[in-house]
PADO-969671 format. One record per residue (C-alpha): residue number from 1; x, y, z. Coordinates in nm, 3 decimals. Last residue first. Layout:
BEGIN
SITE, NUM, X, Y, Z
...
This chain:
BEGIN
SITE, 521, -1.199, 1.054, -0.215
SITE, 520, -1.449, 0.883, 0.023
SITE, 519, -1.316, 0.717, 0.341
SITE, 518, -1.494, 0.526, 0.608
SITE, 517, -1.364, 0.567, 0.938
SITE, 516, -1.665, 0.415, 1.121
SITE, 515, -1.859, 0.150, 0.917
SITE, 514, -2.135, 0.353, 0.712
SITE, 513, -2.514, 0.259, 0.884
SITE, 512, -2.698, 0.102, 0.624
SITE, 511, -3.065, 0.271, 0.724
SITE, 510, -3.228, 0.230, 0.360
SITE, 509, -3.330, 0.584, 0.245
SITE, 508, -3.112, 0.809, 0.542
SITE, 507, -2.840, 0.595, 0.565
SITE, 506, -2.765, 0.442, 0.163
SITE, 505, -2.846, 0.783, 0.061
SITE, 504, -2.504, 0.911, 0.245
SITE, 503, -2.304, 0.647, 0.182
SITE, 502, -2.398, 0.665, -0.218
SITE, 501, -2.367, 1.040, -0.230
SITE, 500, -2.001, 0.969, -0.065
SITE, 499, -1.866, 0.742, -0.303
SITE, 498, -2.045, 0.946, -0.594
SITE, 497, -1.841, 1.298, -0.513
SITE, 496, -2.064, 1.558, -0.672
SITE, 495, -1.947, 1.770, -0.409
SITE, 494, -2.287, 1.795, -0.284
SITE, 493, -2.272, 1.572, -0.023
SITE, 492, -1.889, 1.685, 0.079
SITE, 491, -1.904, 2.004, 0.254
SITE, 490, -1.699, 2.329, 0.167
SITE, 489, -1.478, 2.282, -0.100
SITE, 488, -1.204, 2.078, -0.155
SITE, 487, -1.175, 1.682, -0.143
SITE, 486, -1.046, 1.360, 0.052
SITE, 485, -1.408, 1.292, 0.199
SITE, 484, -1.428, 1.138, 0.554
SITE, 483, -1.658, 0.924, 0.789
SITE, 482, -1.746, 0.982, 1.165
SITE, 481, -2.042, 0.803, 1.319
SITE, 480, -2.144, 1.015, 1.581
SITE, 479, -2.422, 0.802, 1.830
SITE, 478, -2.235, 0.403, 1.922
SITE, 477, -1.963, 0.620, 2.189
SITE, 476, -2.079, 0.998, 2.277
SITE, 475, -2.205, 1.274, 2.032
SITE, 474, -1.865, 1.428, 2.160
SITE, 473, -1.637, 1.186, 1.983
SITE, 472, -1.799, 1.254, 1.651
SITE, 471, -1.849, 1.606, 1.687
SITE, 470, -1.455, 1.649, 1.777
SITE, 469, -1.395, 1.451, 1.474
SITE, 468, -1.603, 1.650, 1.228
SITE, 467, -1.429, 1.986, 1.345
SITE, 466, -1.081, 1.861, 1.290
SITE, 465, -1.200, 1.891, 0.906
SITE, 464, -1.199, 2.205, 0.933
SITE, 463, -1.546, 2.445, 0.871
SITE, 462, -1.461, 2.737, 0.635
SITE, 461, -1.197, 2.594, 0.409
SITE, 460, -1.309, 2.207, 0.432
SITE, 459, -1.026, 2.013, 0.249
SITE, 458, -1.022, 1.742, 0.474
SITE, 457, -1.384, 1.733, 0.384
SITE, 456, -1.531, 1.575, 0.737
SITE, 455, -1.904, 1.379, 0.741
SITE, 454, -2.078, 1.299, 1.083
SITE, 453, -2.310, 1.024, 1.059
SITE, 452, -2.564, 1.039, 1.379
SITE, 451, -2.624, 0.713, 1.481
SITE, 450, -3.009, 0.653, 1.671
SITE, 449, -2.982, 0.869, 2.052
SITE, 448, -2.971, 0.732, 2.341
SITE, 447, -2.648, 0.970, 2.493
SITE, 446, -2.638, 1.257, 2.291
SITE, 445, -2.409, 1.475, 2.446
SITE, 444, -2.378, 1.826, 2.220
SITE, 443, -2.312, 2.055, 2.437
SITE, 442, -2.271, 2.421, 2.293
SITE, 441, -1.968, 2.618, 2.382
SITE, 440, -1.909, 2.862, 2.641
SITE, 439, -2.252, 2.924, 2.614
SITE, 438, -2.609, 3.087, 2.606
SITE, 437, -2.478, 3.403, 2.541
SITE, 436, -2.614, 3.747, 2.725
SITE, 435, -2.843, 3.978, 2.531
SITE, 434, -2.720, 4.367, 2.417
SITE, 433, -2.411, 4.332, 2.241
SITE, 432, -2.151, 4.538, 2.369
SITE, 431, -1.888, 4.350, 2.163
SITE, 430, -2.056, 4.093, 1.980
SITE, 429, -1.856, 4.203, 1.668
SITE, 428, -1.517, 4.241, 1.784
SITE, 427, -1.412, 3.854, 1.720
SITE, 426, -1.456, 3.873, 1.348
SITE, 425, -1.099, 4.140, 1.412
SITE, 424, -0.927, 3.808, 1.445
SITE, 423, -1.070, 3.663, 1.144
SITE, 422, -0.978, 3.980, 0.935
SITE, 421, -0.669, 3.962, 1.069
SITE, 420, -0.578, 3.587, 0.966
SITE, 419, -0.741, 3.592, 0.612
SITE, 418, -0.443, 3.671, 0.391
SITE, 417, -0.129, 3.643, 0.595
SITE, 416, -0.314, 3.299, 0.789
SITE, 415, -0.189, 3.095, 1.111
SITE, 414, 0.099, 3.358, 1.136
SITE, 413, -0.092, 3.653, 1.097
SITE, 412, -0.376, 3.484, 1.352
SITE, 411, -0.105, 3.433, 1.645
SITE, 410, 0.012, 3.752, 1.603
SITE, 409, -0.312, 3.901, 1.628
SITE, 408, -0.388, 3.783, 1.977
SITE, 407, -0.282, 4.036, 2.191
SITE, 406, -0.482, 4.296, 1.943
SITE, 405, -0.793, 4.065, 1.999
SITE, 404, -0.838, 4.071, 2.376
SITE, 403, -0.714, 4.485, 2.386
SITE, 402, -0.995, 4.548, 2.120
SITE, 401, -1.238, 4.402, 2.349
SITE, 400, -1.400, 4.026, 2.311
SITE, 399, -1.686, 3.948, 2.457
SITE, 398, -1.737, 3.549, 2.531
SITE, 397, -2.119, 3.373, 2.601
SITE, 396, -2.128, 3.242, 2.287
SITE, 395, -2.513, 3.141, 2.184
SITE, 394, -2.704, 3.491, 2.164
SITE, 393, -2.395, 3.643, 2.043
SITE, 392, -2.415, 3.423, 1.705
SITE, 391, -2.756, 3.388, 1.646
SITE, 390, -2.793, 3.799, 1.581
SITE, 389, -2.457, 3.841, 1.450
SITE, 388, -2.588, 3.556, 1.177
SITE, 387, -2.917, 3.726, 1.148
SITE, 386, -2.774, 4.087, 1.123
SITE, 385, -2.541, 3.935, 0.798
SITE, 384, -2.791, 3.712, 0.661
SITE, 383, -3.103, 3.959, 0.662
SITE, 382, -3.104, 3.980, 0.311
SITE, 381, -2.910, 4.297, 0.205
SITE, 380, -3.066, 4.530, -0.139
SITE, 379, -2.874, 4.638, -0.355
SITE, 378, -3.037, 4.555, -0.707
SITE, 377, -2.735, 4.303, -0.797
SITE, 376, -2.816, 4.134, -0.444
SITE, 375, -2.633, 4.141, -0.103
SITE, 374, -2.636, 3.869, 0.127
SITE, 373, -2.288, 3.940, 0.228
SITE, 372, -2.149, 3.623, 0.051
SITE, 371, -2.305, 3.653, -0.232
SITE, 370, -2.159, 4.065, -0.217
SITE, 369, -1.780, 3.953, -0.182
SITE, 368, -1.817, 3.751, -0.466
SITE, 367, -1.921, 4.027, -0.652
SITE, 366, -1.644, 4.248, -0.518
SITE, 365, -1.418, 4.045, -0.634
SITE, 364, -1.599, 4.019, -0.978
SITE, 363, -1.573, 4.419, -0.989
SITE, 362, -1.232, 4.505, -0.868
SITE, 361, -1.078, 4.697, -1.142
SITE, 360, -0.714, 4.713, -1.192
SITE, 359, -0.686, 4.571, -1.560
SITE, 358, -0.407, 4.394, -1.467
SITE, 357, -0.451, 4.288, -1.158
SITE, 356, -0.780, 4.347, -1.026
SITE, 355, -0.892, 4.160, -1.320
SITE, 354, -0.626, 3.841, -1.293
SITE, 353, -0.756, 3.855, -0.924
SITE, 352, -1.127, 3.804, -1.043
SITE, 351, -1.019, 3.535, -1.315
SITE, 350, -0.822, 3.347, -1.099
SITE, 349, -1.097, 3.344, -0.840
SITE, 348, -1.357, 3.287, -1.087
SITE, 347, -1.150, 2.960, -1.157
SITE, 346, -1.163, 2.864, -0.840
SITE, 345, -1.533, 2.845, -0.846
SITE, 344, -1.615, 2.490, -0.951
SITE, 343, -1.386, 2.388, -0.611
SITE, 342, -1.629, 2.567, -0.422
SITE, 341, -1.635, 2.735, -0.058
SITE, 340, -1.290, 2.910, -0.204
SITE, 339, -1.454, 3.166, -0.409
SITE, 338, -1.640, 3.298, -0.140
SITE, 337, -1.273, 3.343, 0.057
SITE, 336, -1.143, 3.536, -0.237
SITE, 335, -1.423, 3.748, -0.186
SITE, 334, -1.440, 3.810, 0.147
SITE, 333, -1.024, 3.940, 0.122
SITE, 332, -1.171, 4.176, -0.163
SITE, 331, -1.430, 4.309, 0.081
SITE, 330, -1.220, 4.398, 0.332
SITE, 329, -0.932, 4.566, 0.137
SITE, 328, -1.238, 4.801, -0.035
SITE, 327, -1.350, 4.743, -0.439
SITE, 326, -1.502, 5.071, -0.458
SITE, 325, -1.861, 5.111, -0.443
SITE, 324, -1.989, 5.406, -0.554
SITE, 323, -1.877, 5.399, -0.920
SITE, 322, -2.027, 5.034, -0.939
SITE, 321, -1.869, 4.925, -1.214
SITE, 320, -1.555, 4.887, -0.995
SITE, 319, -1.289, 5.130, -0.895
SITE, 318, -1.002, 4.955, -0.695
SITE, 317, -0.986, 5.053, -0.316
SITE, 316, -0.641, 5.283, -0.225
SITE, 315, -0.516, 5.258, 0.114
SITE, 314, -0.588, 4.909, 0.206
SITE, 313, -0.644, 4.808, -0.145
SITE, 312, -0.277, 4.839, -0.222
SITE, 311, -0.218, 4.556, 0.103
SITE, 310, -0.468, 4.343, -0.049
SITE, 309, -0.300, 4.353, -0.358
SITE, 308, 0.045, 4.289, -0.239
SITE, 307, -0.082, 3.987, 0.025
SITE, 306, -0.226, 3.871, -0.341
SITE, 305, 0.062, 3.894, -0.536
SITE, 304, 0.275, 3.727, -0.253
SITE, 303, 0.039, 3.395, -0.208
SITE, 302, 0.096, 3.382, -0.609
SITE, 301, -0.179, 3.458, -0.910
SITE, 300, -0.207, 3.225, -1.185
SITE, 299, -0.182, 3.377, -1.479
SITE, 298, 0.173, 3.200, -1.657
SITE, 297, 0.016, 2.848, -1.496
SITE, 296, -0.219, 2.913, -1.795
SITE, 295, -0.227, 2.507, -1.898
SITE, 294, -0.287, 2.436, -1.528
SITE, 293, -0.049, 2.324, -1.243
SITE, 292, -0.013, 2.646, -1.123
SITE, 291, -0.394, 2.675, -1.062
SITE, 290, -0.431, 2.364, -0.830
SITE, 289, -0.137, 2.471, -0.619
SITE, 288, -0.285, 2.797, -0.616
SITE, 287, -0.626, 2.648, -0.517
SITE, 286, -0.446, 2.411, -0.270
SITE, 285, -0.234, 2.680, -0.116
SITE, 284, -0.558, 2.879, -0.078
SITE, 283, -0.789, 2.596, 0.050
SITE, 282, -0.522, 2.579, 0.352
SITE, 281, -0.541, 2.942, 0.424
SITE, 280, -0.900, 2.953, 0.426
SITE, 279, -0.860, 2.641, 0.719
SITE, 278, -0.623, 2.820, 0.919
SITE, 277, -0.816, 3.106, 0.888
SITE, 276, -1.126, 2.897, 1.020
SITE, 275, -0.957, 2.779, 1.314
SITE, 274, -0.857, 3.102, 1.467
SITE, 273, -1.209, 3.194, 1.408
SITE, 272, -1.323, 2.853, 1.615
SITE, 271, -1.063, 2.920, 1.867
SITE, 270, -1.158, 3.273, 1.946
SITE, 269, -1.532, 3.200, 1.870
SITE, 268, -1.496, 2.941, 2.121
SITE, 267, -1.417, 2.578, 2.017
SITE, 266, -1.520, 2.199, 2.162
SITE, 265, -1.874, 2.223, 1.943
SITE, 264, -1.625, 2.231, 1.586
SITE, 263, -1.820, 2.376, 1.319
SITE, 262, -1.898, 2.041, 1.071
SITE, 261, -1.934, 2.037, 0.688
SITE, 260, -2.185, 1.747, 0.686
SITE, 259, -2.391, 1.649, 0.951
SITE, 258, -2.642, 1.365, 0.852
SITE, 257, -2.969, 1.208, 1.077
SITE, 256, -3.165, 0.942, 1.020
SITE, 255, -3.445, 0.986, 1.291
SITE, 254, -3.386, 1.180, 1.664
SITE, 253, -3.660, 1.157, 1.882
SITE, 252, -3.421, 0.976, 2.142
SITE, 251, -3.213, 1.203, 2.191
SITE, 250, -3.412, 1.536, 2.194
SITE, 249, -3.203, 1.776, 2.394
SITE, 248, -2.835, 1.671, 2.296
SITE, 247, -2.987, 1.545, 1.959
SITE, 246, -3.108, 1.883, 1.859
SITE, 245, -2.754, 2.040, 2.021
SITE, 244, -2.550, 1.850, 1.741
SITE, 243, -2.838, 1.902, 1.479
SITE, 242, -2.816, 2.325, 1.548
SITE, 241, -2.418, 2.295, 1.546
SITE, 240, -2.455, 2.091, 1.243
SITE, 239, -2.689, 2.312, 1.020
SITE, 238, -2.388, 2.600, 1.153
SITE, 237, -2.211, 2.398, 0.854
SITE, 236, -2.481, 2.143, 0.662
SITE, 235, -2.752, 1.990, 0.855
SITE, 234, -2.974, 1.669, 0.721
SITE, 233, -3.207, 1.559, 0.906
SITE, 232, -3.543, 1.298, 1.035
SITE, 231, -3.685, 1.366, 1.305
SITE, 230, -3.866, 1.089, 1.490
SITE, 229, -4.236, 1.075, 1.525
SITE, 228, -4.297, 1.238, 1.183
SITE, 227, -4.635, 1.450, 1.153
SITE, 226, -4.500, 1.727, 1.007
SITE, 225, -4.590, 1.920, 1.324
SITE, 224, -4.458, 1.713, 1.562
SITE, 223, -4.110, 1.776, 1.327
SITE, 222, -4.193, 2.086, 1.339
SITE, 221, -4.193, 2.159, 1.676
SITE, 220, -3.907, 1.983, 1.762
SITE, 219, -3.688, 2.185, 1.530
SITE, 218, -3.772, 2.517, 1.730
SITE, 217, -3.653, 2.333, 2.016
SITE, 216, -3.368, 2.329, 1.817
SITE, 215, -3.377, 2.690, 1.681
SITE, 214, -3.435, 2.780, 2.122
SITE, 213, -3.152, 2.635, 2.169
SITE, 212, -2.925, 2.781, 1.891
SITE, 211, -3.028, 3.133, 2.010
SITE, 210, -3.249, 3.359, 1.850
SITE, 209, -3.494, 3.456, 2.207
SITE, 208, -3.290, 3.725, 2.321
SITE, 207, -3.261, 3.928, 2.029
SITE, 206, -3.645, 3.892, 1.925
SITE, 205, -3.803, 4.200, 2.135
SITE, 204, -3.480, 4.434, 2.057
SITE, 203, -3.526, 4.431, 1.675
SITE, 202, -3.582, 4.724, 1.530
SITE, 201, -3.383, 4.950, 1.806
SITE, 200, -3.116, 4.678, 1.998
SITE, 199, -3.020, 4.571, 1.625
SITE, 198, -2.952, 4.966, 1.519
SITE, 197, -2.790, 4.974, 1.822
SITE, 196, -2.560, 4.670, 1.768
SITE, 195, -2.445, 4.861, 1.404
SITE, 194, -2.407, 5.183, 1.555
SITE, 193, -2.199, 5.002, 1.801
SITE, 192, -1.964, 4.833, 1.554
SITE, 191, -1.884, 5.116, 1.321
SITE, 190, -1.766, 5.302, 1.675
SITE, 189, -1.557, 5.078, 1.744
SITE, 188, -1.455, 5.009, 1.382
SITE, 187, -1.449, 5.383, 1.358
SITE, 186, -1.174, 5.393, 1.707
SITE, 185, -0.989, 5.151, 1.561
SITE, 184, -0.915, 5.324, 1.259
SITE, 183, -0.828, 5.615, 1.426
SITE, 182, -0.543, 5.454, 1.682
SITE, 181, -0.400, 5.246, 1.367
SITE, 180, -0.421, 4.979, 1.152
SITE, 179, -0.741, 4.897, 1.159
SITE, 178, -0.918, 4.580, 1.015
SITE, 177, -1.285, 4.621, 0.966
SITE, 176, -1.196, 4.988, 0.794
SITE, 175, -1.476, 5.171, 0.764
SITE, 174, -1.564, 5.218, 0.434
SITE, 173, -1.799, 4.953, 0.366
SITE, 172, -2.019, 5.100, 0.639
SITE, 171, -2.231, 5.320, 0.376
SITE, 170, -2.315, 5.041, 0.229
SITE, 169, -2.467, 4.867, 0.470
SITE, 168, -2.626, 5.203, 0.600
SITE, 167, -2.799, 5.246, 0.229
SITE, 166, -2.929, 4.866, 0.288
SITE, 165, -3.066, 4.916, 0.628
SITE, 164, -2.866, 4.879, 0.957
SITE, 163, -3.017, 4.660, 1.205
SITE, 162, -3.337, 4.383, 1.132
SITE, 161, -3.353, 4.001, 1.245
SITE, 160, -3.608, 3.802, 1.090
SITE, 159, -3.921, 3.728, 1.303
SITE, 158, -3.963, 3.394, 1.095
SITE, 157, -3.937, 3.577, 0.737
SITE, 156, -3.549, 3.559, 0.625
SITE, 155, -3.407, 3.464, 0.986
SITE, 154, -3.460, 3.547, 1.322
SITE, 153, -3.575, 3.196, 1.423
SITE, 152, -3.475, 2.952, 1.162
SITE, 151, -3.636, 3.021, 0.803
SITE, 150, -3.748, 2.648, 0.707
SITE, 149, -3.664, 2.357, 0.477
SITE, 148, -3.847, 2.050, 0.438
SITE, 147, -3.786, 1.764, 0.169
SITE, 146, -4.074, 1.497, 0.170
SITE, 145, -3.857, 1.205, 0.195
SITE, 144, -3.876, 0.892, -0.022
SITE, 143, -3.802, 0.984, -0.421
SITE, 142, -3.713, 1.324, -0.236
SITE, 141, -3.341, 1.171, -0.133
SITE, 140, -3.264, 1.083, -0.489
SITE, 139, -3.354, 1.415, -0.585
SITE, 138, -3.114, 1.592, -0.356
SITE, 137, -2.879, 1.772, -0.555
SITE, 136, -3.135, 1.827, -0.774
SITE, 135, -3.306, 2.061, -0.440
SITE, 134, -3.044, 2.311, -0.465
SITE, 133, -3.198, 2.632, -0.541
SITE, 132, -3.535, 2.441, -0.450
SITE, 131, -3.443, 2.438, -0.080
SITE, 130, -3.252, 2.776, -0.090
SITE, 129, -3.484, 3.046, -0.025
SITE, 128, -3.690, 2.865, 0.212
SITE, 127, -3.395, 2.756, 0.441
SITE, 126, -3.277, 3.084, 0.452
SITE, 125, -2.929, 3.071, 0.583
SITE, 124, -2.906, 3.297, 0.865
SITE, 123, -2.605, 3.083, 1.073
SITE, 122, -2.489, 3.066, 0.880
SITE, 121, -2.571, 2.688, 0.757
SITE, 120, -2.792, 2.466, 0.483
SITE, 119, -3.086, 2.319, 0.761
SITE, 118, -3.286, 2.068, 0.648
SITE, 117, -3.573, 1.903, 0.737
SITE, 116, -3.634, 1.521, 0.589
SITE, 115, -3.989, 1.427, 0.614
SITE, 114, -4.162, 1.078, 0.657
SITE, 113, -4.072, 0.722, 0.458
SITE, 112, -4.229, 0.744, 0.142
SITE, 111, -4.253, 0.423, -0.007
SITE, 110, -4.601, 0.436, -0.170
SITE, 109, -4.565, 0.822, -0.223
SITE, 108, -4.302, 0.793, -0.446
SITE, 107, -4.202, 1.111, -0.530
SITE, 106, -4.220, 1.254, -0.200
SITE, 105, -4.363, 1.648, -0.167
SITE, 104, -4.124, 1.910, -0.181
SITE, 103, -4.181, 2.171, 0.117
SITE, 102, -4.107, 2.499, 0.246
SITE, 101, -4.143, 2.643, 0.598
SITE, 100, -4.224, 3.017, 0.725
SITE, 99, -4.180, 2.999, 1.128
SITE, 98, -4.482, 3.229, 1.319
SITE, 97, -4.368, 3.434, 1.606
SITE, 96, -4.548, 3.365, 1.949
SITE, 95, -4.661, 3.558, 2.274
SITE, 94, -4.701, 3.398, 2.545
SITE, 93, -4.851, 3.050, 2.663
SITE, 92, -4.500, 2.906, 2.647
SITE, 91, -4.325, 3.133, 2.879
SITE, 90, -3.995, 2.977, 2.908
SITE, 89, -4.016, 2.895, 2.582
SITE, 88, -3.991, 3.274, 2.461
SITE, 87, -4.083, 3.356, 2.097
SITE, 86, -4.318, 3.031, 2.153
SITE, 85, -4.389, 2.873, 1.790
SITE, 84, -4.624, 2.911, 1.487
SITE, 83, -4.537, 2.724, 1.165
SITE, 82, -4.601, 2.875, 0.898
SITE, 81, -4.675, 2.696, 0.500
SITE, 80, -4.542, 2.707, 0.184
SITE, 79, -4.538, 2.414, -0.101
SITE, 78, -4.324, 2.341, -0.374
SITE, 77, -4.451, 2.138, -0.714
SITE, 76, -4.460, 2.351, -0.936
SITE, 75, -4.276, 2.711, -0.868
SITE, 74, -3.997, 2.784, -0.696
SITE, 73, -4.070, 3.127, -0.691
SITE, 72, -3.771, 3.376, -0.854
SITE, 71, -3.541, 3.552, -0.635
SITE, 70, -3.524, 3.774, -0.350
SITE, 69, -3.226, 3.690, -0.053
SITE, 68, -3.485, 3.607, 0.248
SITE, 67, -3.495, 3.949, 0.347
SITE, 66, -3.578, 4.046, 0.017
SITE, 65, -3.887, 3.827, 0.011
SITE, 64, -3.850, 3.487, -0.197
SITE, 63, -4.103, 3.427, -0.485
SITE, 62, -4.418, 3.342, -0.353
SITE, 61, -4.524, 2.973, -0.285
SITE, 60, -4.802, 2.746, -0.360
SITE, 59, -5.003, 2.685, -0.026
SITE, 58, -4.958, 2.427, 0.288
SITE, 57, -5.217, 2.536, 0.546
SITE, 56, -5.058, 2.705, 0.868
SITE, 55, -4.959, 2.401, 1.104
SITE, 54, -5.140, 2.483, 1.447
SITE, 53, -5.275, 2.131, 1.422
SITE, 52, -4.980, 1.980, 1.407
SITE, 51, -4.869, 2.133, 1.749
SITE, 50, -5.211, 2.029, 1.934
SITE, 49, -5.160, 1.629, 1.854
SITE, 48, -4.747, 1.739, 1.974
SITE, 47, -4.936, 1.831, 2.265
SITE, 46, -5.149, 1.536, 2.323
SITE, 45, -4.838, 1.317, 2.214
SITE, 44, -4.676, 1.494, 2.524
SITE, 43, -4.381, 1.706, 2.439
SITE, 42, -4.046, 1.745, 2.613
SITE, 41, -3.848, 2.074, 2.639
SITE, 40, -3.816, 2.180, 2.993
SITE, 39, -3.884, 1.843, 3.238
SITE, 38, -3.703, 1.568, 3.108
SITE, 37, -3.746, 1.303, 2.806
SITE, 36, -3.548, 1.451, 2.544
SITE, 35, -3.346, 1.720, 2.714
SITE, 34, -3.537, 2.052, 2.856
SITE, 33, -3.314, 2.190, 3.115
SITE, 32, -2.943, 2.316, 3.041
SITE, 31, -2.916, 2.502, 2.708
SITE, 30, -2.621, 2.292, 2.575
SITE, 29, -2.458, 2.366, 2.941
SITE, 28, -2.121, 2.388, 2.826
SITE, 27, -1.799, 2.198, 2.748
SITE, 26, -1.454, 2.284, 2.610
SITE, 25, -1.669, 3.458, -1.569
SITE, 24, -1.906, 3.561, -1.700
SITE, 23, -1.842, 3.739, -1.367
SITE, 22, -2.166, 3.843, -1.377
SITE, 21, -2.344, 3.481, -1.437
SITE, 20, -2.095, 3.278, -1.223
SITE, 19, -2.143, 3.527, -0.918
SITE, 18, -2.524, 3.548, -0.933
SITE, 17, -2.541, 3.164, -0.948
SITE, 16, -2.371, 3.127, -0.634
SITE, 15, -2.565, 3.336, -0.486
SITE, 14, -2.883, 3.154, -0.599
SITE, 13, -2.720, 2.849, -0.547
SITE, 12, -2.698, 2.916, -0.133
SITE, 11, -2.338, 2.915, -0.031
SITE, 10, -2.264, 2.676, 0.261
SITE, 9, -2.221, 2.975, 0.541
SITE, 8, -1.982, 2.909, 0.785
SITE, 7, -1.906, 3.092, 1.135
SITE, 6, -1.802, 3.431, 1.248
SITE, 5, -1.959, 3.635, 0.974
SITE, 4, -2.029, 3.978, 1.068
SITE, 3, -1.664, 4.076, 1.121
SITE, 2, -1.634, 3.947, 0.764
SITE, 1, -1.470, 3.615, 0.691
């Protein structure tokens, strides 16, 4: 929900796991030229011969970099390798940047059927960094499919993105991303175009080559690469933006492919934000709802409570253990939306805003906050946030001023009195940005292409579950296969729900296509 995070990120277990342990508690051009079969993105088998050979050898691998989020090496049994690609596809003889992959070999190699890429959402998700952080979620799946993850263009360590460094990120906590007044404003401006000049400065070569098209071209490559004739995927959040515009440009080399958590294609970033706090706003009622009904109902927090709180942090941040980080408004409204990507973590939410309440610190808000800023215990950013601003402006095409989001603020403090402004004032951040967007919005036609099944949580807080139908009807008639889970949280695979694990593993490991409409609850 930060002005730096304009669409979903399914939270990587590492982050996750940080939290629990501290708080002990329309229609456009889809990238034109190039669609499966045509003149700008298709591969002869000679060159797709040429593309596997240019894999990088498959090695045990390091822990994960900084930029990727640190952590521990995954240890037996994964593999690292790079992949290197075009930076510019128009000139495809130029200069390249090398993708870093990850790998879990098939259990059972006699009835392994190919590779299965993933992509968990941002976008500037490390795919690397979070593989084996959730990989028993998908041990069924590996029985048959080698599982494949990767660092997406300007991500982690393919050509990552770099701005503001970790001191700076700090630093810019206390400028207010939702201003109040004439001053305010005029630091968020400002706030905002140190920030895209710091991008322009380290990173100025990459900008204009991190878009969503060039990721799923990206895509192509590897799956040449791996060897697989058709690709074979599973995308969760922005993960289904990038497979939605995959199968617009590759149709008919797309495999078994799942989209779960869905960002609406038909949406702007106005709509799309407007959207979201809708959708934030929903998984609030039903947390509180959820919480009241508890055996420490007396606890709970209330809607008002926490529209009081935020509005005390506005002017006066709570101390935390961090004595120079005080909990700010901003970052206590990003962690109450963390908490809300997981059912398991609502009761870190109750626990967090029981804290700020009565003890009046803000330190497991602001840890929330943090996993879902990319920032470790140590202080140090991964490249998430410039990464996701990075992706995000090179595929919307719209620039919103002050003036564009001030006239629509009403509309975003009705749709959402906790997370409404700081959605609207989301919009700001691609303001003077220094590459054109792709897009009004991404096309997703994929006319030819094997079913697609398209999964909405009618609970989804960061991607609605109006998104999944849109997708549906836009992968075109006999491609989007649109089922639904009745649950919380963001996505529905790894919601532990069995109904749906079943339907899921029943597509990609045996091909039983779900009828249309199925329901999981």
């Amino acid at each position: 929900m930060s002005p730096s995070r304009p669409r979903a990120l399914a939270l990587a277990g590492a982050a996750l796991a940080l939290v629990l342990t501290a708080a002990g508690c329309g229609s456009g051009d889809g990238g034109g030229s190039g669609t499966d079969g045509g003149t700008g993105g298709g591969d002869s088998g000679k060159d797709r011969a040429a593309q596997k050979g240019a894999l990088g050898a498959w090695k045990p691998c390091a822990a994960p970099t900084a930029a990727q989020g640190g952590g521990k090496a995954p240890g037996k049994g994964w593999e690292c390798a790079t992949l290197p690609v075009p930076l510019d596809y128009a000139k495809p003889d130029g200069p390249t940047i090398d993708l870093a992959l990850i790998r879990a070999r098939a259990t059972d190699s006699a009835h392994r059927i190919g590779s299965l890429v993933f992509n968990f959402g941002g976008p500037g998700g490390s795919g690397v960094a979070t593989l084996p952080e959730l990989a028993k979620s998908y041990a069924g799946l590996r029985a048959r499919y080698d599982l494949v993850s990767f660092d997406p263009r300007g991500v982690g360590e393919s050509a990552g993105v770099r701005c503001l460094d970790d001191r700076e990120l700090d630093a810019a906590e206390s400028t207010d991303a939702t201003p109040d007044d004439a001053d305010e404003l005029t630091a968020a401006v400002a706030q905002n175009k140190r920030y895209i000049q710091a991008c322009a400065q380290h990173s100025g070569k990459v900008l204009p080559h991190v878009g969503t098209t060039d990721a799923a071209r990206d895509l192509d490559r590897l799956r040449a690469a791996l060897g697989d004739e058709k690709l074979n995927y599973f995308g969760i959040s922005y993960g289904t933006e990038l497979g939605g515009v995959y199968a617009h440009l590759f149709p008919k080399r797309v495999g078994r492919a799942v989209l779960d958590a869905v960002v609406d294609p038909s949406q702007d970033p106005a709509e799309g934000s407007l959207a979201q706090a809708k959708g934030f706003q929903l998984a609030l009622g039903d947390y509180l709802k959820d919480c009241a009904k508890g055996a420490a109902a007396n606890t709970c927090p209330t809607e008002e409570s926490i529209t009081t709180l935020l509005k005390r942090l506005d002017a006066h941040p709570l101390p935390t253990t961090q004595k120079d980080r005080p909990l700010t408004q901003d970052q206590a409204v990003n962690g109450i939306a963390a908490a809300l990507y997981s059912e398991d973590t609502w009761k870190y939410l109750t626990a967090a805003l029981r804290e700020a309440g009565t003890k009046g610190t803000g330190t497991t808000l602001q840890l929330l906050s943090d996993s879902l800023a990319g920032r470790s215990p140590d202080g140090h950013y991964s490249n998430l946030q410039p990464a996701n601003r990075a992706i995000s402006c090179a595929d919307a095409e719209q620039r919103y001023t002050p003036d564009d989001i001030a006239s629509r603020l009403p509309a975003f403090r009705a749709a959402s009195p906790v997370f409404g402004e700081s959605a609207a004032w989301a919009l700001l951040q691609c303001t003077d940005w220094p590459v054109k967007g792709a897009w009004k919005t991404p096309d997703v036609r994929a006319d030819g292409s094997a079913p697609i099944i398209v999964i909405g949580n009618t609970g989804d807080p960061a991607t609605p579950f109006e998104g999944a139908r849109t997708m549906t009807e836009r992968l075109g008639k006999g491609v989007g296969v649109g089922v639904t889970y009745r649950g919380e949280g963001h996505g529905a695979y790894n919601s532990g729900n069995r109904c749906m694990t079943r339907l899921v593993d029943a597509y990609l490991l045996d091909g039983k296509v779900p009828k249309e409409g199925t329901t999981c609850s």
